[in-house]
C-alpha positions, 0 to 999 in steps of 0.5 A: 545867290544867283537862281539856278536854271536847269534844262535837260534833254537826257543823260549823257555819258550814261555809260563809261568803261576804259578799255586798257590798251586798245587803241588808234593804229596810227601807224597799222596796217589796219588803218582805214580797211572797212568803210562806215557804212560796213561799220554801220551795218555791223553794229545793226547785226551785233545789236541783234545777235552778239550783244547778249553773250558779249555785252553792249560795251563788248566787254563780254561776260560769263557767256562770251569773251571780250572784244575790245581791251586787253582781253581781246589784244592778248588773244589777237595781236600779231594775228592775221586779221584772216584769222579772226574773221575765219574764226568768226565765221565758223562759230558765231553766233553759237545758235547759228554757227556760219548763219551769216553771209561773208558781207554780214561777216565782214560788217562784223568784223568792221565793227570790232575793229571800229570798236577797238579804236581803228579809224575808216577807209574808203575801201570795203573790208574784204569778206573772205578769209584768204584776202585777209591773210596779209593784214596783221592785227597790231596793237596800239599803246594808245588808251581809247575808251568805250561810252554810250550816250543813251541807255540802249545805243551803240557804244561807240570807241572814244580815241582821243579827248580834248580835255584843256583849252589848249588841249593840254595843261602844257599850252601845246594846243597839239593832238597826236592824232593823224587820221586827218593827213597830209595826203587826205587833208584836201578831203575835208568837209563840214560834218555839222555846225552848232548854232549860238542863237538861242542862248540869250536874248542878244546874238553873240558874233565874237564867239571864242568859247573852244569846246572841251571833249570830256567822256565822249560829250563835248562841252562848251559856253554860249550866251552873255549868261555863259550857259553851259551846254553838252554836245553829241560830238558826232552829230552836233545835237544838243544834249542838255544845257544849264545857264545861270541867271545872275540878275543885277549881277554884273561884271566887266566882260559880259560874254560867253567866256572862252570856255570851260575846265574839267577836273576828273577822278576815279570815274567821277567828272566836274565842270568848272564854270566862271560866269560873267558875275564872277561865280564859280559853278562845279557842274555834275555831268552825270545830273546836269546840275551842281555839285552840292558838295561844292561851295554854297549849294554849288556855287562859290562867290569870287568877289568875296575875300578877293581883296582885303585892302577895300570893300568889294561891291558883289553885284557892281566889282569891275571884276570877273573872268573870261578864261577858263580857271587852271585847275592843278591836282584837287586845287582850281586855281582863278585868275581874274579880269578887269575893264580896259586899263587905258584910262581908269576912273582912279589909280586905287582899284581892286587887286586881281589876287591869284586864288586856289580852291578846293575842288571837291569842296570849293573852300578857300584854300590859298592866295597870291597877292599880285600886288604885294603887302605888308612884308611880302616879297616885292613890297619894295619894288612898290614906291611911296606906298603905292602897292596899298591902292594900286590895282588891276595885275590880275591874270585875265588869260589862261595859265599853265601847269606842270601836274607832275610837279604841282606848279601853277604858271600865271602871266599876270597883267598891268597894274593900274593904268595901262599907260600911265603909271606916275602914281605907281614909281617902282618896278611895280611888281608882280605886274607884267611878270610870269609867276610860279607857284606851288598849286597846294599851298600858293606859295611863290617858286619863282618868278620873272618881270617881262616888263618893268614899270609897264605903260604900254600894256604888254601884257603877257597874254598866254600861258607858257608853252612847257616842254622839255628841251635838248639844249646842247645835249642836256634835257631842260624842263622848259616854260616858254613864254611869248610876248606883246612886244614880239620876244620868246622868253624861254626859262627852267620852269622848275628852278627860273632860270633862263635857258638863254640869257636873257639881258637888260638894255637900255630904253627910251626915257623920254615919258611924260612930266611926273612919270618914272620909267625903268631904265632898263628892259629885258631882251631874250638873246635867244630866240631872236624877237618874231615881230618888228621891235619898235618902228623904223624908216625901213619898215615902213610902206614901199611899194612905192616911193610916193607910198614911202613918202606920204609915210614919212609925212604922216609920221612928222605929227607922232612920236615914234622910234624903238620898241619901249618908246614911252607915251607922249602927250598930245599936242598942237604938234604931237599927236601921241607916240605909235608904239611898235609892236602896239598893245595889239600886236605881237602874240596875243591870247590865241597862244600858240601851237608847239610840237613835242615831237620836233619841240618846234614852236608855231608863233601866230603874230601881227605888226601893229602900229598903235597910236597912244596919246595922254593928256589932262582929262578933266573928267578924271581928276586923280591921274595926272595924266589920261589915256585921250588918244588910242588908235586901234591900228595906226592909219597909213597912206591911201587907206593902205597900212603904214608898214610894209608887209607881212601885216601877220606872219606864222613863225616856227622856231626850234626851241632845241637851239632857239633858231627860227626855221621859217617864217610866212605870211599868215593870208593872202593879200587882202583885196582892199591892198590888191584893189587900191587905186594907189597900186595899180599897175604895182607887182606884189609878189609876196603874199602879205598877210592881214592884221589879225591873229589866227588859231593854230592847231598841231598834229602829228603830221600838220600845222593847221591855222585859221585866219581870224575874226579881223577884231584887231586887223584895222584895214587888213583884218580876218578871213574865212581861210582854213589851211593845212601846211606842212609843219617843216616847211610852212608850205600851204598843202590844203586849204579851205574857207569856212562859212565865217570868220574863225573867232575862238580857237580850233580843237580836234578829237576822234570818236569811232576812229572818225577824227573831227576838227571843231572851228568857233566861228562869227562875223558882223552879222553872223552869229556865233557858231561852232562848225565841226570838220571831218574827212568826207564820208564815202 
């Protein structure tokens, strides 16, 4: 058991009441009609006047009525906001009555509709009566609710919470918020920045947790310990944290994760933390501790019953997890993650098994084998019996659910290894495969391979995106899936089936001696693929043909051709196969974003040329053959890319009718091209993008993304550029540059109708940090 180690600064979220219908006017006419500094000054006046007839949380009493909730709408909609404030100012306080002056009135009155979820302006509420005749009070359907952090502070109005990593259990990444638009967006600024430093003994610079906004706190993960910390989501301070030391513990990612889960009920909240050691700790905001209930004093061991079929190792299992668990009604499910499968030191590995607990208890309630056994359904797909030591198929990315349903989406992985695979002959699955199951009980609804017989490591990164389409006229219940190789398979998430057909082809069957590849693939026929599928002449570098050239000359020592174009031994006169789009490329675990108003989806990717060679390996004598050669990014002309651009694209495609609608670079072109002495006197007259994957972010009214920490962008990598652009059209309406590279994924919330956008950022040299944005204060 590992030693807990807990530091508290105070409670938080001390105090929490839901206000039934008063919400954020995205589109009254009240938006924006007082100032923070009236807020400011109002808050100061009710604490010294109002508070003891109507409350702290101003949900009243027996000595004042309410003034937030359905109590104070049911009185107030549809009122002229002149008439609250004449009201006000001629009967408050009731030992004072017309005591305050017009200005302390309208501070007042700023504050109650602070309080009520109405976002600030710039422009000071008027103070008199007659100038507020024309605004009427509207009632928004949106719930907010009211939290105080400390015993004796303002209460302040939550408007919107960021309850899931990607914002929802849907995999939408999108928030209805709209108190950052398209006509103020070009006034943001940094409100705060939270800085990773202290959390372990090593800096971390690729910081990806993205915070979780739970009951007015945020929530995230820092430090090779994975602590968990609690943020004030308006100033940046921490609150509290609690960190894990595990010891001789270890496990194949060592990192701060990506974050946390949150299951809450009837007022009660848990925080569902794995760490890098492969426990599972229920937190208990309210104590800042864990849940004794749950598990082992708090803690559940994954390693154990995790595979049956070997003895696993608690402290050495090359296992753990790096993205938060799913968790579905009363069940957390997990997933698992294992080292890099390029070159294995065995085809016999550990299974990384899809489990489900119970979330008051942490009990074993369920398990998926990812590789099937004894007369399980795929068992056959499995040759000379290789499914009894074959491992790896865990589910390293984050999952999807439909809640309603009680279905749990799970893109399960490669088996073991990535490249090679001739001691697995078979389709091999439920490697590579999108898998629903019922979240109670495990069970299997349906399935579909993205990928036979995989041995190019395309993975499916992400959970699918859910939604429901209008596909000619008739309303589908979608799960939509992006892929590695650059495909959308789009399905029925209740049934399986595909929403478009979805056709297998013919594929390269030129592998190494012993390897048995499928013959075939599956190909969406719509959407049409967002990212090049294999490697041409026409898609390499032209800028000139002396570039084109040298290209070509590069390319004579490789094996390359369409997409599912197999490894290839390294020799004398082959220096592996350049895999188009590479493991690398295509849509990668930042997901994607999806609008379910327009039910558009936003697709981050990058072109990729890998290189992947096998050869004989004398250090690892169970595999026929061994991963010996693996290039990042493949090298072309001139310290120049091998393709011509876009290196990185955005593409939004209209999955009502499986159209793409517009595609665009994801950046600039990178000063390294734009500098190169091989291009001087050369136009480039489109932006071309770079090599890494941003974060997107979806709003009601923008499309924002982040340009990426440059990890995987080879010679065109990462940038500090955040922008905001028009979702319809993709055109760039505002943009700015953040103190580093943005290494995890954006979130957005509102609190006091302050709407912020929070950006984990890190660089070489600069260590992790979380930077929170928010429309200047005036």
């Amino acid at each position: 058991m590992s030693k807990p180690i807990h530091i508290g600064r105070y409670m938080a979220a001390s105090l929490l009441l839901a206000v039934s219908s008063a919400g954020l006017a995205q589109s009254s006419t009240l938006d924006g009609v007082f100032t923070p500094q009236q807020a400011a000054a109002g808050a100061t006046l009710y604490t010294r006047s109002c508070i003891e007839c109507h409350g702290a949380t101003l949900r009243g009493g027996e000595a004042g009525p309410a003034l937030v909730g359905a109590g104070f709408w049911s009185k107030w909609a549809n009122q002229p906001l002149g008439a609250l404030f004449q009201v006000t100012a001629s009967t408050m306080p009731v030992n004072n009555k017309g005591g305050f002056s017009p200005a302390q009135y309208a501070s007042l009155i700023a504050f109650i509709l602070q309080q009520n979820g109405l976002p600030v302006g710039t422009k000071p509420l008027a103070n008199t009566a007659a100038q507020l005749v024309q605004i009427k009070l509207e009632e928004s359907q949106e719930e907010v609710k009211v939290v105080s952090l400390q015993a004796g502070s303002v209460p302040r109005v939550i408007n919107a919470e960021w309850l899931s990593y990607h914002g929802d259990t849907k995999s939408t990444h999108y928030s209805p918020l709209a108190i950052i638009n398209k006509d103020n967006v070009g006034k943001l600024e940094i409100a705060w920045r939270w800085y990773t430093t202290n959390h372990g003994p090593q800096p971390e610079f690729n910081y990806e947790a993205t915070p979780l906004m739970v009951d007015g706190v945020l929530y995230t993960t820092a430090g090779r310990r994975r602590d968990v910390v609690a943020i004030d989501p308006v100033t940046g301070e921490t609150l509290w944290m609690y960190r894990v030391d595990e010891g001789a513990r270890g496990g194949p990612r060592v990192n701060s994760g990506r974050g946390l889960s949150v299951w809450r009920k009837e007022g009660v909240t848990r925080l569902i933390n794995v760490t890098p050691g492969y426990e599972m700790f229920s937190i208990d905001p309210a104590t800042q501790r864990p849940d004794p209930k749950f598990g082992n004093n708090g803690v559940v061991d994954l390693r154990e019953k995790l595979d049956d079929r070997f003895p696993v190792d608690k402290n050495k299992a090359p296992v753990g997890s790096t993205s938060p668990a799913m968790i579905v009604g009363d069940v957390i499910v997990v997933g698992a993650t294992f080292p890099s499968g390029g070159s294995p030191a065995s085809p016999k590995g550990i299974a990384g098994n899809i489990r489900g607990y119970d979330v008051h208890t942490g009990v074993l309630l369920w398990t998926f084998h990812t590789v099937p056994q004894g007369n399980e359904f795929g068992v056959e797909s499995w040759r000379n019996k290789s499914n009894e030591y074959t491992g790896a198929t865990g589910a390293w990315s984050t999952m999807s659910a439909d809640l309603e349903r009680g279905i749990v989406y799970v893109p399960v992985e490669a088996a073991t290894g990535d490249m090679y695979g001739g001691h697995r002959p078979g389709n091999d699955l439920f490697s590579q495969t999108l898998v629903a199951l019922d979240a109670k009980t495990g069970k299997r609804l349906w399935h579909y391979q993205l990928v036979h017989h995989d041995v190019w490591d395309y993975d499916p990164p992400t959970g699918p995106v859910l939604a429901d389409l209008k596909v000619n006229g008739k309303t589908i219940p979608a799960a939509i899936q992006v892929s590695k190789q650059g495909m959308v398979y789009t399905f029925n998430r209740v049934t399986g089936e595909p929403v478009w057909p979805i056709v297998e082809k013919a594929v390269p069957q030129n592998g190494v001696p012993g390897e048995q590849l499928s013959a075939t693939q599956p190909f969406p026929t719509k959407p049409a693929p967002f990212e090049r599928l294999g490697l041409t002449e026409n898609d390499l570098i032209d800028f000139t043909p002396e570039l084109k050239a040298e290209a070509l000359k590069i390319l004579k020592g490789y094996t390359w051709g369409p997409v599912f174009t197999p490894p290839s031994l390294v020799t004398d006169t082959n220096g592996g196969t350049v895999e188009m789009p590479g493991f690398g490329g295509g849509a990668n675990w930042q997901g994607v974003g999806f609008d379910p108003d327009t039910n558009m989806l936003y697709v981050p990717s990058t072109s990729h040329p890998m290189k992947v060679g096998l050869g004989k390996d004398p250090r690892n004598k169970e595999f026929d053959y061994a991963m010996t050669s693996r290039g990042i990014v493949m090298e072309g002309p001139f310290g120049l890319p091998l393709i011509k651009p876009p290196y990185g694209r955005i593409t939004a495609i209209d999955m009502n009718s499986g159209d793409h609608k517009w595609m665009m670079a994801n950046a600039d072109t990178p000063d390294e091209i734009k500098n190169n002495e091989h291009l001087k006197g050369v136009e480039i007259k489109e932006r071309t993008g770079h090599g890494d994957r941003g974060s997107l972010l979806v709003t009601k009214t923008l499309l924002f993304a982040a340009e990426g920490a440059g990890l995987y962008g080879g010679q065109t990598g990462g940038g500090r550029k955040l922008r905001a652009h028009d979702k319809a059209t993709g055109k760039i309406i505002s943009e700015l540059e953040l103190p580093a590279k943005q290494t995890g994924l954006m979130m957005t919330y509102a609190i006091d109708g302050v709407q912020y956008i929070v950006v984990p950022i890190g660089d070489t040299g600069h260590p992790g940090e979380l930077v929170a944005l928010r429309l200047k204060q005036e």
